[in-house]
Each structure stands twice: as structure tokens, then as C-alpha cells.
N, C-alpha and C positions, 0 to 999 in steps of 0.2 A: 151357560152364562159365565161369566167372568170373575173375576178376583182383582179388586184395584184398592190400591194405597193411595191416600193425598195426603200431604199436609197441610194444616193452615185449614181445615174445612168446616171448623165452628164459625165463620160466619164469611162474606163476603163472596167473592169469585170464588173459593175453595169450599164452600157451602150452598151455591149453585151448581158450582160443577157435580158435588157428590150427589144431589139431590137429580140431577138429568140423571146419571150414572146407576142410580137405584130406581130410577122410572125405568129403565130399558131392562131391569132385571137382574145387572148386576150386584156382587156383592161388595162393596168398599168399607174399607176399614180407614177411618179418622186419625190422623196423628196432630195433635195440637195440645197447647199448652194447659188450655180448660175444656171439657166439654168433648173429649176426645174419647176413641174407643181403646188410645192410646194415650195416658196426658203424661208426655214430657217435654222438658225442657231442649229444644232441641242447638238453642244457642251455647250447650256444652258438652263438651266431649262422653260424658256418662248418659246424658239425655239422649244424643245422637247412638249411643251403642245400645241402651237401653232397647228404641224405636226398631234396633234393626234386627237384636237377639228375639223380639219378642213377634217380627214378623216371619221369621224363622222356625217359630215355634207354633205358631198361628196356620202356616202356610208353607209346611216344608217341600210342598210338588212344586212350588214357584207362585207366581204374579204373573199376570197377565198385563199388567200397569200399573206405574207409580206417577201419579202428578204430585212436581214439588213445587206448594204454591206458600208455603211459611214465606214471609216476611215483615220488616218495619219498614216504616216511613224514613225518610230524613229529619223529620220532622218530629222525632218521637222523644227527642232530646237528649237519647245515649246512642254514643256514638260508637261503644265498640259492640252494643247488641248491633247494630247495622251490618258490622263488618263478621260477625258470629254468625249471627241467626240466615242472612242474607246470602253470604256465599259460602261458608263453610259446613254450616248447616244444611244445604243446599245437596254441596259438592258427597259429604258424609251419606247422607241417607241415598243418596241414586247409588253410589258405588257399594253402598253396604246390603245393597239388595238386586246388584247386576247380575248374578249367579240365579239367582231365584227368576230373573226376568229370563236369563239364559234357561232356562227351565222349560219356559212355554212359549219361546219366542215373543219377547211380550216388548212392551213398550215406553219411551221416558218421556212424561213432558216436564220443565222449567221453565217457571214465572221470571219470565226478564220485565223490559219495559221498553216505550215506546222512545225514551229522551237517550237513548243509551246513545241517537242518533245525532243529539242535539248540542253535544261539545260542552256539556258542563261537567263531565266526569273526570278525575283525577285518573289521568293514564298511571302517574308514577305507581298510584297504589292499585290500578288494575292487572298491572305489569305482574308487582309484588305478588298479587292472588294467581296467577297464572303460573308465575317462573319460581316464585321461591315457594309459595305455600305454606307459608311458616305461620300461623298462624298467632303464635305470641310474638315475635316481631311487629307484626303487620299492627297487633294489638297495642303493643309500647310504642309504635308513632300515633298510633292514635289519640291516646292518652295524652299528646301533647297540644293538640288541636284545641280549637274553642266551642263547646257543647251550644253553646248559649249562640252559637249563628248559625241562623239559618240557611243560609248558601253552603258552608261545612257540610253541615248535615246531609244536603240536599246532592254533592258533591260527593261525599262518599256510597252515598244511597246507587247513587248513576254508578259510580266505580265501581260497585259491587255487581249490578245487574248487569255492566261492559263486561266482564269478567266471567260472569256467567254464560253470558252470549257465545263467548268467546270460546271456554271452555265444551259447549255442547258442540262446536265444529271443530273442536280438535277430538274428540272422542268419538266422533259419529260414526267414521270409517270404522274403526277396528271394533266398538260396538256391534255396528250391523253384520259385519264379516263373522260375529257367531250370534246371527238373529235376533239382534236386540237394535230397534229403531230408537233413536234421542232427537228431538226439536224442543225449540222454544218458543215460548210464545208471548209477542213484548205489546203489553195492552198501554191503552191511554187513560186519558181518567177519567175513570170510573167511579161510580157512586156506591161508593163503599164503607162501614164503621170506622176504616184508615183517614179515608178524607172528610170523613164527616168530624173527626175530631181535630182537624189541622185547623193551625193557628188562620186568624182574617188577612193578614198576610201572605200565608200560604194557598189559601185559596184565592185570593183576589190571584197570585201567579198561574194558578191551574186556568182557571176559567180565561186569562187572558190569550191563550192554543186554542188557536177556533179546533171544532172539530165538522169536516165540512157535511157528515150526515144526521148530524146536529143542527146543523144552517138557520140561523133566526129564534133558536131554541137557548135558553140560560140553561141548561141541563148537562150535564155528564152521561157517559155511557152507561148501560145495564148492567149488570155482574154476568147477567145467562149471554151478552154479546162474546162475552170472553170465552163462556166456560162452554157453548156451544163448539168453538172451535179447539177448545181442548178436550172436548170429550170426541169430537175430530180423529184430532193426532192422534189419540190416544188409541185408536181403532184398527180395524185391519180394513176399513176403508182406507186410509192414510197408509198403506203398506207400500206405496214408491215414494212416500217423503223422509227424508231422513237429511240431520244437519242441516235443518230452515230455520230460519228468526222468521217467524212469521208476523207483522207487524197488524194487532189488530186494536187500530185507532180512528179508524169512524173518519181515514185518509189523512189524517193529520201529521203524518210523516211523509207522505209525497207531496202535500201541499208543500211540507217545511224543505223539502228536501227534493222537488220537480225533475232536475235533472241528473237525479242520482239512480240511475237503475240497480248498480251490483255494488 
């Protein structure tokens, strides 16, 4: 059996996923804030080195899989955790533990999302995450935004998982060329402690995305809808996928998006 890292896995989609992952026999190890087999902060540089010295140490023959499912809402009311935890927390823990994947030919999944499709993301600051990477930059614009709206928040949230997306298909290639697959995986919404705490305005905006396997239902997705297909990727099943946004939203981005194939 295997050896897998997630983060984010004390509750929601990264707490299903670790829970399928430990039914099939594997061994996963928890990286999250509370409640982890790892608890660090990984929205900062000492957290994120922490996470990776210590699976290093844990696991010096390699990983067989890391799912990186850490994140916030837009909605959480700070706005540079969004742009920390979100993509550079992200970006840190997969690359700080590619050698270790290069190890056993193992594999990367990342938690995007389904609206990355839906044009409310700030290209300027997705650019930023991609081209300059600078992180305290990207931080001192932030800083200057208004916390207290929700469309900000909501906007940087998408620019971070655009960015993300973006990022796993410019790495895929030379990834896999020393046997390490990267996909992502951009879910819809989902019923989760994330949006079970968002504001009534926030949710009245979720629920107003039909989701069409949903159809007639007031409901959100499952958490195990997601995490079954990242326990997928994550597999040597999934061994001719590599560089996919794999969009799993219950069809709610071909509805949005019909005549969009590529």
C-alpha cells in the first residue's frame, strides 16, 4: 500500500478524501492547521518548511501522493490568508516534496475550483502569482483592497485557484518527464464547514449555480463527490492523465460554459 500527504484533511473534502485513502489501506499523513498528524501553519513560510522537513523525515524513500486541498474562502474576511494559504501554500508544499514524489513515481493532486471558469477572477493578480511570485508584493497590494467586500474577497479567492490551475499545466510536462503526474481538480459547491459558515449573502450566491445533477434538489455536492475523484488522480489508475483541470461540479460548468470545449 501507499504513503499519501493531504492537506486541509481535518474536515471537509480533505477529510473524505483521507478517510476513502485509509479504507483502501493506505497510509496518509494529515497536514492542517488543527487536528493534523502535522499541525502547521501553512499560510507561512516557516509553516510551509516545517510541513516539508518533517515529511522528509517521516518518509525519506518518497510519497507516493500528495493532495494539496488547504484552503480559505473569499469569504473568510482576510484577504492576504487567501493569497498565502491559497496559492503559495499550495505552490510550497507540492514543490517541497517533488523529489520525494520523484522517489516512487508518485503523484500531485490541487484543489482549484469550478468558477475559475466564470470570469470573476482578477487576471492582474493571477498573472502576479504565476509571472513574478513575489509573494510580499502580491501581499502589499493586497493590503490595500477592502476586506470588508465580499466580491474582493470572492475575486481574489478565483485569482488564486486561476493561478493554481494555471500553474499545474505549466509544470505537468517536465514533472512527468521524471515520473511525477500533477492534475487538478476544480470542485463546485460543496457542503462543507467552508460554506456552512459563509455569510447569507454568500450563500444565497452559491445556491443561485444550478448544479444540473442536483436538478430540483436545494442541496450542494458531497464532500466524497470530490474526493472520490481525487483519490482517482491520485492513483495509478489515472496513470495517462497528467496536466487536467478536471472540473467536478455536478455539470455546472458546461451548463455555464456549453460551447466551450478546450
Amino acid at each position: 500500500m501507499g504513503v499519501y500527504a493531504i492537506s486541509g484533511a481535518s474536515s471537509g473534502i480533505g477529510a473524505k478524501t483521507k478517510e476513502l485513502l485509509l479504507q483502501r489501506g493506505h497510509e496518509v499523513i494529515n497536514i492542517d492547521l488543527k487536528d493534523g498528524d502535522i499541525c502547521v501553519n501553512l499560510a507561512s513560510e516557516e509553516g510551509r518548511q516545517e510541513a516539508v522537513d518533517t515529511l522528509h523525515k517521516m518518509h525519506p524513500e518518497g510519497l507516493d501522493g500528495i493532495i494539496c486541498n488547504a484552503g480559505v474562502s473569499g469569504a473568510c474576511g482576510n484577504l492576504p490568508l487567501v493569497i498565502s494559504l491559497n496559492y503559495f501554500g499550495t505552490v510550497a508544499l507540492a514543490r517541497g516534496v517533488y523529489d520525494l514524489l520523484c522517489k516512487k513515481k508518485g503523484s500531485c493532486v490541487v484543489t482549484a475550483s469550478n468558477t475559475i471558469s466564470q470570469g470573476a477572477g482578477r487576471m492582474d493578480i493571477a498573472d502576479l502569482l504565476n509571472n513574478i511570485g513575489d509573494e510580499k508584493r502580491v501581499l502589499s497590494l493586497v493590503s490595500q483592497m477592502d476586506s470588508s467586500n465580499l466580491s474582493v474577497g470572492n475575486s481574489l479567492y478565483v485569482s488564486t485557484k486561476y493561478a493554481l490551475a494555471r500553474w499545474v499545466r505549466r509544470v505537468s510536462a517536465s514533472w512527468a518527464a521524471n515520473g511525477v503526474r500533477i492534475n487538478a481538480v476544480a470542485p463546485g459547491n460543496v457542503n462543507t464547514t467552508m460554506t456552512a459558515t459563509m455569510s447569507t449573502s454568500a450563500k444565497m450566491a452559491l445556491n443561485a449555480l444550478p448544479i444540473p445533477t442536483k436538478y430540483g434538489q436545494e442541496c450542494l455536492m458531497d464532500a466524497d463527490e470530490i474526493a472520490e475523484v481525487m483519490v482517482f488522480l491520485a492513483s495509478d489508475a489515472a496513470r495517462g492523465v497528467n496536466g487536467n483541470v478536471m472540473f467536478v461540479d455536478g455539470g455546472t460548468d458546461a451548463l455555464l460554459n456549453s460551447e466551450k470545449v478546450y
